[in-house]
C-alpha angles and dihedrals in degrees: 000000000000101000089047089057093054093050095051098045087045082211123148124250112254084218110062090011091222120101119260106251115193121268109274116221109247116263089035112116110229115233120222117234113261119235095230100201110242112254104260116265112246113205120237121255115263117263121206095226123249121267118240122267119288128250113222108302127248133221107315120285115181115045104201123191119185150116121284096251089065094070125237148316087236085037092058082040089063087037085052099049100036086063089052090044087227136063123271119263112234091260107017095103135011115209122197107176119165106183104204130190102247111176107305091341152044132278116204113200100186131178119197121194114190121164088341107308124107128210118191119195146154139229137194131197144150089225119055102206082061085069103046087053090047085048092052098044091049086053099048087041083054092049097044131346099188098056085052096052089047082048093057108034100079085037084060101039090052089064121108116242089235109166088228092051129114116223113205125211128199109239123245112274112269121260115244139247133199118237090272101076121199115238110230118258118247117249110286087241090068090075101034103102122229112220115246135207119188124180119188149163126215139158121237140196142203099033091067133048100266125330114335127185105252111211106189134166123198134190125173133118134295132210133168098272107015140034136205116213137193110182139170129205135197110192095199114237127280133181118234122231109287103256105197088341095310132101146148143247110218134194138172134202125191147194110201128185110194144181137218143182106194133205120205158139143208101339094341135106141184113197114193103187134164124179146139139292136208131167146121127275108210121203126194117192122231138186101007140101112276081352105185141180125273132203131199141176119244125207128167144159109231127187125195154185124208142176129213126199111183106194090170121039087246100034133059131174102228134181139162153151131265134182127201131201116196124237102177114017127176130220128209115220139190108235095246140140099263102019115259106215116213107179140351124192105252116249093247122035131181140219124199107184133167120184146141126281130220122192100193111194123036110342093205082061098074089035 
């Protein structure tokens, strides 16, 4: 029974101070116990430690909207005091956090007032509960940057220097803003204009005799919401009515400089343009005794309406409608006593006109 009791407790004898080992049969060879090396001891990661207790709340500090895999309000209340190692007076900070789907992640605006200054930011990831720590860890870093830094010095120094590890760094404490706070300013590309050619063709009325085919080629620059425009226009020649066997073949030719705000969205655009035109009317006599030909200057006011579809990034189908109202307007007249008049420019003309579109430079800059 002894023996029984020895070999169960596996204990040494106090005499001998070596454990009994049970007897071996003679001839065996008797195997020596193998030192089997102790699993290595991994250290614990590291824990932010838990806030005291808190006294009765206020009224509610930090306002929290977000979907229900981000976690809590109370829950980024916990995240916000274990990093400052003590609970939030009841005015100490105001927290304002909206956690919104964005593609295949999460985007955080969040606004921080703390003492009277606001600071405004925003925040992507693919996890949400990456967002709700970055969003603790702003907002102690707002309150008091130095408890958060004695917090987390011994958290950091605890850690093992494992060459897989990742060593995270609290980031530097956010600049403040008073409560105005500045918008931010649009990329720098937004206002930088594209060059743009545009050749049409178009058919006009009221400065020529009938309807005329209108040829015309524009360049000018092109922004998001406004163009500038140069174009140059050729109303092919018509011949008036005959008056007592004379008449007249008439032609115009034009320099226009134009501007346009412009609506639009996606690959549309509206273009609303008005500008001013100059040019020449040319006159040649015909059917009648020492006929000549007769020059005149041509200037006119002219409004418009367009519309821009660009079907490639460089290259848009565009068309549009523009009147003209004549300022100075020649007539042609037959030498008599007194004048024939054969024909006179109307007080209002028109242009339809439908061409192609090219944006030269970066097409992102005028989008």
């Amino acid at each position: 029974m002894l023996a029984l009791v020895i070999l169960l407790a596996g204990e040494p004898s106090e005499a001998s101070g070596v454990a009994d080992e049970p007897p071996q049969p003679e001839g065996s060879v008797r195997s020596e116990p193998v030192e089997r090396p102790e699993p290595p001891v991994l250290p614990e990661p590291p824990v932010l430690p838990e806030p005291p207790e808190r006294p009765p709340e206020g009224p509610e500090a930090i306002r929290w909207s977000a979907p229900s895999s981000c976690g809590s309000a109370s829950e980024l209340r916990r995240g916000i005091e274990r990093r400052l190692g003590r609970v939030i007076g009841p005015s100490e900070v105001q927290v304002d956090a909206r956690v919104e789907a964005s593609g295949s992640g999460y985007r955080l605006k969040l606004r921080t007032t703390t003492e009277g200054a606001v600071d405004e930011r925003s925040f992507e990831a693919d996890d949400c509960r990456a967002l709700a720590d970055a969003t603790a860890l702003v907002v102690a870093l707002a309150v008091d940057p130095v408890a958060v830094a004695e917090v987390m010095e011994p958290w950091s120094a605890a850690e093992p220097e494992v060459a897989e590890s990742r060593v995270v760094t609290p980031a530097p404490a956010p600049k403040r803003r008073r409560a105005a706070v500045e918008p931010e300013p649009e990329p720098s590309d937004s206002r930088r204009p594209a060059g743009l050619l545009r050749a049409a063709m178009g058919v006009g009325l009221g400065a020529l005799p009938g309807v005329t085919a209108v040829p015309s080629l524009a360049g000018g620059l092109h922004w998001r919401r406004a163009r500038l425009e140069l174009e140059g226009a050729y109303w092919i020649p018509r011949g008036s009515a005959v008056i007592d066997g004379a008449s007249t073949r008439v032609q115009l030719g034009t320099a226009t400089v134009r501007g346009c705000g412009q609506l639009g969205r996606d690959r549309i655009e509206a273009p609303l343009c008005g500008g001013l035109q100059v040019g020449g009317m040319r006159g040649d006599g015909r059917g009648a005794l020492n006929a000549r030909t007769a020059q005149g200057l041509w200037l006119a006011l002219e409004a418009g309406v367009g519309l821009s579809w660009w079907f490639r990034p460089r290259w848009a189908l565009a068309g549009g409608f523009t009147a003209v109202v004549p300022l100075v307007r020649p007539a042609f007249e037959l030498d008599d006593d007194p004048p024939t008049r054969l024909f006179e420019p109307s007080p209002v003309g028109g242009r339809l006109w439908l061409g192609i579109e090219l944006r030269l430079g970066s097409p992102s800059a005028s989008r």
